[in-house]
N, C-alpha and C positions, 0 to 999 in steps of 0.2 A: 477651509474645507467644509463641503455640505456634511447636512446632517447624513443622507445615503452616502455619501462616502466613506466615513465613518460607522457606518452600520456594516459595510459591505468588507472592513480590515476586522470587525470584531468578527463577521461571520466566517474570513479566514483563518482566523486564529482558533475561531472555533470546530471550524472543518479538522484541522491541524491534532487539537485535544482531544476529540471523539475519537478520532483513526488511532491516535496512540493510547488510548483505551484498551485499543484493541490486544495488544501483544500480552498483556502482565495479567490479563481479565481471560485470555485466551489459552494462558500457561494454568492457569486454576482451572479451568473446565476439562484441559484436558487428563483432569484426573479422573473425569468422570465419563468423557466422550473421548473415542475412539479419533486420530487424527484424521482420516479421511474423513470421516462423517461428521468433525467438526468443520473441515473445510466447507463441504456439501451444505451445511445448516447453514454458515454463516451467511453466503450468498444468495443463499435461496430466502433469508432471512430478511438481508438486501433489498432482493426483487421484490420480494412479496409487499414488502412495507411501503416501498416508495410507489409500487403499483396504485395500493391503497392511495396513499399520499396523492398520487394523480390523479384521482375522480374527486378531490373538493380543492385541488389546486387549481388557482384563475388558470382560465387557458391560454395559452399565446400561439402566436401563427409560428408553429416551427417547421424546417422541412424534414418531412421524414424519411426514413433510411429508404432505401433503392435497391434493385435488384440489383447494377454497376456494385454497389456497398459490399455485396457478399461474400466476398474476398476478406476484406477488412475484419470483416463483422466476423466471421468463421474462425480466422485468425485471433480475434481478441477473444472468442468466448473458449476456444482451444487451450489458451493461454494462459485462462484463468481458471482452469478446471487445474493445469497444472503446478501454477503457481503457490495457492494456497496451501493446496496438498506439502507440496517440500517445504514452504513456513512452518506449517505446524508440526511434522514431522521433524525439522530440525530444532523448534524451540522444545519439543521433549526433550530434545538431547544435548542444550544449551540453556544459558542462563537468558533470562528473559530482557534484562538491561544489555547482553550484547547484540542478542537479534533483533531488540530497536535500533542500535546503532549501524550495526549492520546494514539495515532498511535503507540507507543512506547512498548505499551502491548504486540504486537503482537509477542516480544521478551519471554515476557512469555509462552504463548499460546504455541509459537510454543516451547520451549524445556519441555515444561511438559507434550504435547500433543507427544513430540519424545519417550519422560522418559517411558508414561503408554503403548502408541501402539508399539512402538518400542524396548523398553528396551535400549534406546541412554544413556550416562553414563552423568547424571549430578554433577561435580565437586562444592566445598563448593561454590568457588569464584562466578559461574554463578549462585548458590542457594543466594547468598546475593544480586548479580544483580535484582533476581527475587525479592527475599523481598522489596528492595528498591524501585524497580520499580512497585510494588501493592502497598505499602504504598503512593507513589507517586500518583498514577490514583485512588484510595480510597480519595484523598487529593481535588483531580481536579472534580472530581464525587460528592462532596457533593455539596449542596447546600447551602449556609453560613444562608441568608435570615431564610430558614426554617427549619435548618439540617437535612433534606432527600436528600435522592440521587437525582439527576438531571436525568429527561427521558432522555436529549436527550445524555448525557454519555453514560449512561447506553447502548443507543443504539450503540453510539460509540464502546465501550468494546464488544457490541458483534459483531462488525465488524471484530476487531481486532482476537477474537477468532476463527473465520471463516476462517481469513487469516492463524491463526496460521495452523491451520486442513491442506487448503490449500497448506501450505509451505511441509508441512511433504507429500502431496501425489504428488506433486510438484516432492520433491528430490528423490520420485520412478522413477520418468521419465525423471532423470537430464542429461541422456548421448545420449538423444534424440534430435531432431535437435532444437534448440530453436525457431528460425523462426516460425517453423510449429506449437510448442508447445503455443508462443504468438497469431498468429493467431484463433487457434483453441478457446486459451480464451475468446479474444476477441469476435470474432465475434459469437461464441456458448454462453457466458453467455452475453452477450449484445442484439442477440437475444430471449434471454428467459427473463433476466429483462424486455424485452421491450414487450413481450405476457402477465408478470405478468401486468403493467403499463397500457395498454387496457383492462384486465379483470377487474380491479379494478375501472376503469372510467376515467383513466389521457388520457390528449388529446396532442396530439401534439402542439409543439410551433410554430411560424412561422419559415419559409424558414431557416431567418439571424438567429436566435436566435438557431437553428440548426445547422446549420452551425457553429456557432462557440462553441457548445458542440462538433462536430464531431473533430474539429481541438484542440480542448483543449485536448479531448480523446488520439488522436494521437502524441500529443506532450509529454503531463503529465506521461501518460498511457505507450503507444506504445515508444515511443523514450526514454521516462526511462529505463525498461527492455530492449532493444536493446544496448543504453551505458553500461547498466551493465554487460549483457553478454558476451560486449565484455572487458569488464574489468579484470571479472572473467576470463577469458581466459588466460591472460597476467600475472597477477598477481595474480591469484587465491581469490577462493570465503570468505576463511578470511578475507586476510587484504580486498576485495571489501568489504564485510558486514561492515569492520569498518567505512571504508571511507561513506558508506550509510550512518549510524547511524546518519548521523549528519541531514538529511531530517527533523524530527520532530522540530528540531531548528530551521533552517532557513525557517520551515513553521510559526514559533511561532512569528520570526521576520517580515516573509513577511505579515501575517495577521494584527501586527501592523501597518506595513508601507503604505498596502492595505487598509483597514479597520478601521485605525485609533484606534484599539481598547485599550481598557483601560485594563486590565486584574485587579482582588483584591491583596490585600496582601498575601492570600495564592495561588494562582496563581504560584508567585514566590518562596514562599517554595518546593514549589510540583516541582518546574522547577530546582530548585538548588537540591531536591533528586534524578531528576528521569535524571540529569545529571552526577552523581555521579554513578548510577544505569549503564546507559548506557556506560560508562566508563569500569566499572569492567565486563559488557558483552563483548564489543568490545575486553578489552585486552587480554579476553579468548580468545576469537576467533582470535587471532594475534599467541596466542602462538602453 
């Protein structure tokens, strides 16, 4: 294997570890920032940075999004004003090692949400992925205490479903410059989180306390998709998506190691399914 190919699997892995960053770094600030208006920072944090990042980045000939696009484009920045919104809000009200794991759904979402809009061909192997992987977040979603479902799961799960939507209107506009495409995320649904977040009544946090929502956005957010892009590139968006998959892990660990948290005994069932789960996704996607 060349040396760029090997650059291009560490910068997956790396893409992977920033983004699970995000969740147990995201449960501490929200002590200090309001959930909508941490959603609004983070992406806007996002845009802004990889904006920056764009004027000393080499240029390359990409094609840029289209008026035909705007469907897409409308779609995914909709989606992502809403999406973060229910993360954050349901990791207040969950432990932060389950709502990485959780994250994992989004494996779902998105091939069932390809299967019905799309007619994408789902094979047995990625149908047992998916079973395992709902039996798994069914597992993580209860609530032991009172066997109901947990709100703040719940809310999770439909985060993940929003991404799934996302991804699928995402891969309409894959051969589009990515640059432009993460900026536009960013900074369009992080300003609209951030309209929702003052109609509602959330207030701004101080200066610092922004500030380091802005820079967590841009590292978590922005420089994950930016390593991944350029991964995929190198080495193609398969084996990249496998090398991803491992983000919900090493957020499950980081949250322990952050957070100190204790996770229950079914915790770690649901963690030993919904790795086995993830396993038989990924190695579809290899083949």
């Amino acid at each position: 294997m060349s040396c760029k190919f090997h650059k291009a699997i560490f910068h997956a892995i790396l893409a992977a570890t920033l983004y699970a960053l995000s969740i147990p770094l995201s449960k501490l600030l929200l002590t200090q920032v309001q959930p909508t208006m941490l959603a609004a920072h983070l992406y806007i944090g996002a845009g802004m940075g990889m904006a920056i990042l764009g004027l000393y980045k080499k240029k390359r000939h990409e094609k840029p999004l289209q008026r035909s696009d705007l469907k897409y484009t409308s779609a995914m920045v909709a989606l992502d004003i809403a999406a973060p919104i229910l993360l954050l809000l349901g990791l207040k009200h969950s432990p932060a090692a389950s709502a990485s794991l959780l994250n994992n759904f989004e494996i779902v979402a998105t091939a069932v949400i390809a299967l019905i809009a799309f007619g994408e061909t789902v094979t047995k192997r990625l149908w047992a992925a998916i079973a395992l992987i709902t039996l798994s977040s069914i597992l993580l979603t209860l609530d032991t205490t009172s066997l109901s479902f947990s709100l703040g799961s719940l809310l999770v799960l439909g985060a993940t479903i929003c991404w799934g939507i996302e991804n699928n209107c995402t891969r309409q506009i894959a051969d589009k410059d990515p640059l432009q495409i993460v900026v536009i995320k960013g900074l369009g649904s992080g300003t609209g989180a951030l309209i929702v977040a003052l109609v509602i009544g959330e207030t701004f946090a101080s200066i610092a306390w922004t500030a380091a929502t802005l820079l967590l956005g841009f590292v978590t957010y922005g420089l994950s998709i930016y390593y991944y892009t350029y991964a995929q590139r190198i080495i193609g968006a398969a084996r990249t998506s496998t090398y991803y998959a491992i983000a919900p892990f090493i957020g499950v660990f980081l949250s322990m190691l952050i957070l100190g948290e204790s996770p229950n005994w079914l915790f770690f069932i649901a963690l030993a399914i919904m790795l086995i789960g993830t396993y038989l996704a990924s190695a579809k996607a290899e083949e």
